[in-house]
ZAMARGU-4260 file (C-alpha; in steps of 0.2 Angstrom, whole numbers, plus 5000, padded with zeros to 4 digits):
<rodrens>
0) 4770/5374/5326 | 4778/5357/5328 | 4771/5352/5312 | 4778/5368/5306 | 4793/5363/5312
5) 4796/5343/5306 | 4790/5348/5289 | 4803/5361/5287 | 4817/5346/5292 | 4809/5334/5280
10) 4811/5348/5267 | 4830/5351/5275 | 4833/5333/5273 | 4829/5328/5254 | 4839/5344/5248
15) 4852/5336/5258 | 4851/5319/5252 | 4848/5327/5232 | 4863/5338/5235 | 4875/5322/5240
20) 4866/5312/5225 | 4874/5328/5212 | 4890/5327/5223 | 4892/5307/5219 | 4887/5309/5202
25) 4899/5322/5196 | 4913/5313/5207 | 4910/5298/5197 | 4908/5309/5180 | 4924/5317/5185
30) 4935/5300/5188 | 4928/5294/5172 | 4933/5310/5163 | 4948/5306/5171 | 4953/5290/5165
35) 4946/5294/5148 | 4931/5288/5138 | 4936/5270/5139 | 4932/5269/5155 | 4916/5276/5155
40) 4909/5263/5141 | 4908/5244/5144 | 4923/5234/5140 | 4923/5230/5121 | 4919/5210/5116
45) 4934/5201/5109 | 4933/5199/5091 | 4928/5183/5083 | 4939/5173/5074 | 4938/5170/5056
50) 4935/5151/5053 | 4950/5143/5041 | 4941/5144/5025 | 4938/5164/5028 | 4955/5166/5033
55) 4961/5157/5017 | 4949/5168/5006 | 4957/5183/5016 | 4973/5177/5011 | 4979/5176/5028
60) 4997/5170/5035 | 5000/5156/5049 | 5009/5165/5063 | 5011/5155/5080 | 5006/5137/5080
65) 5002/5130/5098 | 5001/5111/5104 | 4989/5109/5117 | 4994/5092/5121 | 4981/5085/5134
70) 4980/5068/5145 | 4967/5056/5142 | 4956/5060/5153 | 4946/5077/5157 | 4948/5079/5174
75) 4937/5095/5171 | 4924/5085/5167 | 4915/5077/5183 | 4910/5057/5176 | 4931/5058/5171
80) 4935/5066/5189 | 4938/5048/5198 | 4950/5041/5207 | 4953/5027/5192 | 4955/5042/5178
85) 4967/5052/5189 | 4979/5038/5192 | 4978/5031/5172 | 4984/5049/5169 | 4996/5052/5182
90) 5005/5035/5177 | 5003/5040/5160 | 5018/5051/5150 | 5009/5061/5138 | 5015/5063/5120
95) 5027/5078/5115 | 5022/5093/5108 | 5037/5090/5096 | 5030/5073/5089 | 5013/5083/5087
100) 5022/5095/5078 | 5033/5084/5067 | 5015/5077/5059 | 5008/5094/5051 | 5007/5098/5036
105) 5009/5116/5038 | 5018/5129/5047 | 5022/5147/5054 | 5027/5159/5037 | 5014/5149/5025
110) 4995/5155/5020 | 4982/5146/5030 | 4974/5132/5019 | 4959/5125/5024 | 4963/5110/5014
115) 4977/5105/5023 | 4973/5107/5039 | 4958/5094/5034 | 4972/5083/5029 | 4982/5085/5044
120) 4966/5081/5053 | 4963/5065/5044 | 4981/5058/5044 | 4984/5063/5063 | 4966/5054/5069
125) 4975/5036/5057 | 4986/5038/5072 | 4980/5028/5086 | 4990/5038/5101 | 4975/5052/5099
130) 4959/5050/5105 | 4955/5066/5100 | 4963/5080/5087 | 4956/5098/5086 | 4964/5113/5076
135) 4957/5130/5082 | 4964/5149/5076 | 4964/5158/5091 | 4971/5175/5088 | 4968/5186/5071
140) 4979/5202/5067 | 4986/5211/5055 | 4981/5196/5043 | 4992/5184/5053 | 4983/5170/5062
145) 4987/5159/5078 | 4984/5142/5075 | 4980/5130/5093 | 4982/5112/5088 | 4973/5101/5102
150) 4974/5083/5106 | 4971/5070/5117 | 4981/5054/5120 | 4974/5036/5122 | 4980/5023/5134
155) 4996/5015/5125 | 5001/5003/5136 | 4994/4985/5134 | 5000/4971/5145 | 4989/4957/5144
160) 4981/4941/5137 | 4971/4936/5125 | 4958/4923/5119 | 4948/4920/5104 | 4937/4910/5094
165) 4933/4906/5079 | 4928/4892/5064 | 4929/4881/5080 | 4947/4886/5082 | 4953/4892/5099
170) 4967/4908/5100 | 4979/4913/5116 | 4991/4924/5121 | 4998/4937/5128 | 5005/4954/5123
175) 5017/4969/5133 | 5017/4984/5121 | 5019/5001/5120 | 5013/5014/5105 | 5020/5029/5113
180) 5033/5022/5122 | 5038/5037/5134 | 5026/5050/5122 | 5039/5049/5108 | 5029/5041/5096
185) 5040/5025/5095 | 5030/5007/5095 | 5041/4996/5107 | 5031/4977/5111 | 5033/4958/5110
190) 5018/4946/5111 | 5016/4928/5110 | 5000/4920/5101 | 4995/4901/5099 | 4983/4896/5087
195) 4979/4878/5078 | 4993/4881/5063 | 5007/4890/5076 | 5014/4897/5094 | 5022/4913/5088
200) 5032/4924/5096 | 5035/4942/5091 | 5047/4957/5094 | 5044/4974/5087 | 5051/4990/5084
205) 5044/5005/5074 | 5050/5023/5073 | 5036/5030/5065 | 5045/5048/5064 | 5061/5046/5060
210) 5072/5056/5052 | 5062/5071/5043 | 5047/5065/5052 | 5038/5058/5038 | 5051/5043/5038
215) 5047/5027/5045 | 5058/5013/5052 | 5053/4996/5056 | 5060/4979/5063 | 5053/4964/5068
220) 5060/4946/5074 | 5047/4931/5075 | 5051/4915/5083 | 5040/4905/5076 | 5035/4883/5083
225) 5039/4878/5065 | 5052/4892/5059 | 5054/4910/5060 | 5052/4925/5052 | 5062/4943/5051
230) 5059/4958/5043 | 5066/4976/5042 | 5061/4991/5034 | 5066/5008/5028 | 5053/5020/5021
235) 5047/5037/5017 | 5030/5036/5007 | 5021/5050/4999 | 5012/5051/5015 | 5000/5066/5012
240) 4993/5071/4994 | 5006/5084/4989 | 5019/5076/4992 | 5035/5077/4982 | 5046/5062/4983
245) 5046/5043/4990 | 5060/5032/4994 | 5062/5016/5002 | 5070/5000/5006 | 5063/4985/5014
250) 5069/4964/5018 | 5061/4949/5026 | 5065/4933/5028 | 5052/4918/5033 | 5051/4900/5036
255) 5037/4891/5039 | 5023/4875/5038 | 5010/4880/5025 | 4995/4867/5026 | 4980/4866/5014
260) 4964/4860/5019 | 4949/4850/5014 | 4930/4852/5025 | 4940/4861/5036 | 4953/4848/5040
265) 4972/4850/5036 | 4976/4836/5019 | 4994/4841/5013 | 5008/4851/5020 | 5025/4858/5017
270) 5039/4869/5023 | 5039/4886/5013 | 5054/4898/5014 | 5055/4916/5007 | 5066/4928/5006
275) 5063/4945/4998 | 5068/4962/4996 | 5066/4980/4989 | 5069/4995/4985 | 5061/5010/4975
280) 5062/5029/4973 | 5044/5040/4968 | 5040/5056/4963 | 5025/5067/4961 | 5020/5084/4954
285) 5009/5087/4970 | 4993/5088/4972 | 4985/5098/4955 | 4965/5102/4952 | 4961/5089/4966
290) 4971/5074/4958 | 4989/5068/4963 | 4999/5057/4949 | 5014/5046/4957 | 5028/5037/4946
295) 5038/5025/4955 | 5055/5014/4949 | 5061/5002/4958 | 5071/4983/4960 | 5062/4969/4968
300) 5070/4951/4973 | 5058/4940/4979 | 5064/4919/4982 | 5052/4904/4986 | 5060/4886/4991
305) 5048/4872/4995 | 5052/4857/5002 | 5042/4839/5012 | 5048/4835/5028 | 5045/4817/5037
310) 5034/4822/5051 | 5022/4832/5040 | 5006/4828/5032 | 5011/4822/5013 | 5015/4835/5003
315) 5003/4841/4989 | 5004/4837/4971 | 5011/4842/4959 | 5023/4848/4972 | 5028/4866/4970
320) 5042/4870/4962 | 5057/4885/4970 | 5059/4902/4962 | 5067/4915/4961 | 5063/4933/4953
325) 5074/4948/4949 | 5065/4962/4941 | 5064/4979/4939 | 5046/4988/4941 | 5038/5006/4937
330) 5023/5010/4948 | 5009/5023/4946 | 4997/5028/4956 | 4982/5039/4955 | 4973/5047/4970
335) 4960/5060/4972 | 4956/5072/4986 | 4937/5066/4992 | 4936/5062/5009 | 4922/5061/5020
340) 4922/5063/5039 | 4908/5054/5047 | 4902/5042/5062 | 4895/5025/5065 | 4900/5015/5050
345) 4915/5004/5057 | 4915/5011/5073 | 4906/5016/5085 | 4903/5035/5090 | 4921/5040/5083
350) 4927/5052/5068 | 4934/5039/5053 | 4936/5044/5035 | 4931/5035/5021 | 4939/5040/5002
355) 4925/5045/4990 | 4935/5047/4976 | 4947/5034/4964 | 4961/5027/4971 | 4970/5016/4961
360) 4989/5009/4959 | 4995/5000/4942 | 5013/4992/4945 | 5022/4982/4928 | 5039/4973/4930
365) 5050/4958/4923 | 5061/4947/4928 | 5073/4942/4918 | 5085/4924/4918 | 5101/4940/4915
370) 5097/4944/4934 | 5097/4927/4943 | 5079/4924/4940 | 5072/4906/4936 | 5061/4910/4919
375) 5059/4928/4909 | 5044/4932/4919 | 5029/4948/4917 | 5025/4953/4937 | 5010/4963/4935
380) 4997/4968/4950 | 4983/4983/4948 | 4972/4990/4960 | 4956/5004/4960 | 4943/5008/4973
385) 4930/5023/4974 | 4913/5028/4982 | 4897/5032/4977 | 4885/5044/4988 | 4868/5038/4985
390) 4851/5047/4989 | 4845/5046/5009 | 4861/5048/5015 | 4867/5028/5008 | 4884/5023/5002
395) 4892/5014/4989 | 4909/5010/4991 | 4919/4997/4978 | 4937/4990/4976 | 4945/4978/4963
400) 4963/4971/4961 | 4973/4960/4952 | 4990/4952/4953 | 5001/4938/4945 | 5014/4933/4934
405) 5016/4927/4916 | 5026/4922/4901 | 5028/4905/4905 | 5014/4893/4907 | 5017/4882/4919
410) 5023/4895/4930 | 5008/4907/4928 | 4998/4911/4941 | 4983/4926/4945 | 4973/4930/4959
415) 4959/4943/4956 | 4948/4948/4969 | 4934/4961/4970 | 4920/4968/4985 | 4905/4977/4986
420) 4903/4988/5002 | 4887/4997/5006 | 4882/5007/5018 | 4862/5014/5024 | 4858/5026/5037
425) 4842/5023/5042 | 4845/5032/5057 | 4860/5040/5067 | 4861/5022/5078 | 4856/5011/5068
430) 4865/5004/5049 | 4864/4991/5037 | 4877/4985/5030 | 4880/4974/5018 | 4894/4967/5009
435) 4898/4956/4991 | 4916/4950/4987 | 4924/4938/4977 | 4940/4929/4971 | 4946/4918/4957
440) 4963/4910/4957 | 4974/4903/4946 | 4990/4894/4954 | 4995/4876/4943 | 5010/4874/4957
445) 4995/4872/4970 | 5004/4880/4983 | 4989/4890/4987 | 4970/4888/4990 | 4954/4901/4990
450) 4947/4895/5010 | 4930/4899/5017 | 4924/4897/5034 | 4920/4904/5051 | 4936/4913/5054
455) 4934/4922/5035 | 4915/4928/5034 | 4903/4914/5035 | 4904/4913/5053 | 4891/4898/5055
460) 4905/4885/5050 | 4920/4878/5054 | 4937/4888/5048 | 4942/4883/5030 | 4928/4872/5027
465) 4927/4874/5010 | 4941/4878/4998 | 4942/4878/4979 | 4951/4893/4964 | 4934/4902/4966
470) 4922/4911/4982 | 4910/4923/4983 | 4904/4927/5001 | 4890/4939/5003 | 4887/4948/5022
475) 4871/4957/5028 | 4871/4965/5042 | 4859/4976/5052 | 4869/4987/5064 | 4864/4995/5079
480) 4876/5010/5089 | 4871/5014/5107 | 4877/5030/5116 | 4882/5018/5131 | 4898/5023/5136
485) 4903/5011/5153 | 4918/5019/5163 | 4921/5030/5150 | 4932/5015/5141 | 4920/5006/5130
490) 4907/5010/5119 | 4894/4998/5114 | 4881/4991/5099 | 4875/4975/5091 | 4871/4968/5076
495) 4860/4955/5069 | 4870/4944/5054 | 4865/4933/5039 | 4881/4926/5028 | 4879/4917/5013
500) 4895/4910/5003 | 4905/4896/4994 | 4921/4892/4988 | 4922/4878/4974 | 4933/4875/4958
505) 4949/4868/4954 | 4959/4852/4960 | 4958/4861/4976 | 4940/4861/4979 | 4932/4851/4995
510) 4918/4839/4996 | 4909/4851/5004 | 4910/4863/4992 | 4897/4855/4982 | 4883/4868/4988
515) 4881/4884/4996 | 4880/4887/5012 | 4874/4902/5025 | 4869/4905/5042 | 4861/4917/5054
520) 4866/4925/5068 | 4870/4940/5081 | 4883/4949/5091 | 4888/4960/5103 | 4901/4975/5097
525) 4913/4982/5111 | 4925/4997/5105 | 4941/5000/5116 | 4937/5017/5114 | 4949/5026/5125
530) 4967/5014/5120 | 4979/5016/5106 | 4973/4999/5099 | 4954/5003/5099 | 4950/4986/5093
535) 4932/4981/5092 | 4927/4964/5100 | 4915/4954/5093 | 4905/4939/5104 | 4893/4931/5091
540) 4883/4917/5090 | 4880/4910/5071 | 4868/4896/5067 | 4872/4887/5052 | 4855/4885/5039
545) 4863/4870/5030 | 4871/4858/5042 | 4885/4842/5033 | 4886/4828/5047 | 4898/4832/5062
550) 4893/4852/5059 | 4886/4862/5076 | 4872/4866/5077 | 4878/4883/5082 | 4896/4894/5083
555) 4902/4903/5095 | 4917/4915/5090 | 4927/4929/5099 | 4936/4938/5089 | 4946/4957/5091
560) 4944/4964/5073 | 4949/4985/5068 | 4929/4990/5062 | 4911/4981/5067
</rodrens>
């Protein structure tokens, strides 16, 4: 009977408990009936946003355009999240969103183009205040698209000193500059640099964003230990390839000791003064089947004064002789859109765009004795670059130019100058590099000279140690990129070097120019990654393979250059 009895509560019991289950389970089916049938499904997943060439093809509009305008460090990120980091940004006044915004090529009310926002990537990331630009579309309705532009600044402040080394040649100095001074965008600096030619000292004062925000201002006064130097500037170039219209106006004045050399030793000097001006207006259809023509017309005023002075070295001769040129030019350039975004070439784990396709300028003016000018002169100078992709993922880049005057012989003069650059990928942190140029020069005043040497490629030798009207300088170079990343400031790579080179011809040519010469060598690369500046210091030692009595048997040079 009792087991009669506790199977009958057991049986009591489950009904109970299956009773309450239906009760919960219409309550809840009731609520959700309720609230409707939303509520009873899982929320839906937002919507993914077209990319920018789909929202083109859909022919969609630009609606609100964000700036996300970040500091320099993520404090988000843990190895950013230190007591250094936070300070550097707290001191730090980031960039406004209004000088992000003044450097886009598009806006709100225009279809998104894919091709510009490219643009707009590759002419913002030229500016050294970002360390970082990103464009994102965010929000996609009614074919109208949201538009985030992300950025992060670099450190702009650089008080400091400096030292380097090179062709046996010592540099110092010190520097106090700002490239965003207050996050406007405005350059403000002075710095002070001694070398074995000079102590200069220099003042500076650039509104990159003037005006229209395309329109940049420029001064700069340089007090100099044998003259001084000023110049001012007023420009609004065809800044981005559709560009309409150009206009400027620019003036310098400079005074200084020039010095020529012989196996690396100064021979002749004199005081050179020049004063020069110009102006110009340009226009341009725009960008049209991936081409962009630009016509130019302008007025240029350029005067050179030579003179010897007691305490210098005897001047050269013939000695040179003043002039003075008044001309009117017209300028055309050619450009086409072919750019290509990659990392480790020049620099090390950073975004930089190298132009694929022809570039090339051709510029045709005279001056004339009418104007104030000194002989009926033809001012000429041309220029053409382009690159090659080659198989395995190699590069070919090349770049000619020429410039000069003619129509009266003793006054004629030419410089042309060529280069090679090539590029191989063998893998993603490791290059070779390798690069071929040359000059010829043709000057009868002898107020100039071709030099070779440590501080301009054949790193093994002494600075200008050979000199001449002709050089050719070949650079091989085996490249190595680490993903070292030390504080988060610096990134790190090597290379190992051979340079092979000569300068020769001419009354200006040096004893030791008589062979050629080369020399091997290897480096450490260090990128200021995370400054306005990002310079790369190079510390290499170079070994010279043909050594002329009173050479080292070794260089060593320290140098801060903008690539590896």
């Amino acid at each position: 009977m009792g087991e009669g009895r506790e199977g009958s509560w057991h049986q009591a019991g489950v009904g109970i408990i299956a009773d309450l289950a239906r009760l919960l389970a219409g309550c809840c089916a009731a609520v959700a009936c309720s609230l409707g049938p939303a509520a009873a499904q899982e929320p839906a997943a937002e919507p993914k946003v077209p990319s920018f060439a789909e929202l083109e093809a859909a022919g969609a509009v630009i609606g609100e355009v964000r700036i996300d305008n970040r500091n320099i460090f993520d404090l988000t990120d843990e190895k950013e999240n230190g007591i250094l980091y936070r300070a550097a940004n707290a001191i730090h006044i980031q960039t406004r969103a209004w000088v992000v915004r003044r450097q886009l090529l598009f806006k709100p009310g225009e279809r998104v183009s894919a091709r510009l926002i490219e643009e707009t990537e590759r002419l913002m990331r030229s500016n050294r205040i970002f360390y970082d630009v990103s464009f994102v579309p965010v929000a996609y309705r009614d074919g109208v698209v949201d538009i985030e532009v992300r950025t992060r600044d670099t450190w702009t402040l650089e008080p400091g000193a400096s030292a380097s080394r090179a062709g046996g040649v010592n540099k110092t100095g010190w520097s106090v500059r700002d490239t965003n001074a207050l996050g406007t965008g405005v350059l403000i600096g002075a710095n002070r640099a001694t070398d074995a030619d000079r102590t200069a000292t220099v003042y500076r004062v650039t509104l990159p964003h003037a005006f229209d925000g395309w329109t940049a201002i420029d001064y700069s006064h340089s007090r100099l230990s044998d003259g001084q130097s000023n110049a001012m500037s007023i420009t609004r170039p065809f800044y981005a390839l559709d560009t309409r219209w150009a206009a400027g106006f620019s003036t310098s004045m400079d005074t200084r000791i020039d010095s020529l050399f012989s196996n690396g030793a100064k021979v002749a000097q004199f005081r050179h003064s020049q004063d020069s001006a110009e102006a110009f207006g340009g226009w341009s259809a725009g960008l049209m089947d991936g081409w962009t023509h630009r016509y130019s017309a302008g007025f240029s005023y350029q005067k050179d004064t030579y003179r010897s002075e007691p305490d210098l070295l005897p001047p050269p001769d013939p000695f040179p002789p003043d002039q003075t040129l008044v001309s009117p030019f017209f300028r055309y350039e050619l450009a086409q859109d072919n750019y290509e975004k990659v990392k480790n070439r020049d620099l090390i784990e950073r975004p930089e765009y190298f132009a694929m396709g022809t570039q090339s300028s051709v510029q045709l003016g005279r001056a004339l004795t009418g104007l104030g000018s000194t002989q009926n002169l033809w001012l000429y100078s041309a220029s053409a670059s382009d690159g090659f992709r080659l198989p395995s993922n190699w590069v070919l880049l090349g770049s000619a130019s020429i410039s000069g005057q003619t129509g009266y012989a003793s006054l004629d003069r030419q410089r042309v100058s060529g280069s090679i650059r090539f590029y191989g990928h063998p893998t993603s942190r490791t290059l070779t590099f390798v690069s071929l140029s040359g000059d010829t020069l043709k000057d009868p005043t002898a107020s100039s000279q071709l030099t070779l040497g440590g501080d301009t490629g054949l790193r093994g030798y002494p600075r200008s140690y050979q000199t001449g009207d002709r050089s050719l300088l070949l650079n091989v170079e085996r490249r190595v990129y680490t993903d070292w990343y030390p504080f988060r400031l610096f990134r790190v790579g090597g290379a190992v070097f051979y340079d092979l080179g000569r300068a020769w011809g001419g009354p200006a040519e040096s004893p030791s120019s008589a062979r050629w010469l080369s020399n091997v060598g290897f480096g450490l690369r260090i990128l200021s990654a995370r400054s306005s500046f990002g310079n790369v210091l190079h510390v290499d030692f170079a070994f010279p393979l043909k050594r002329d009595p009173g050479i080292k048997s070794f260089q060593f040079l320290v140098q801060t250059k903008l690539s590896l």
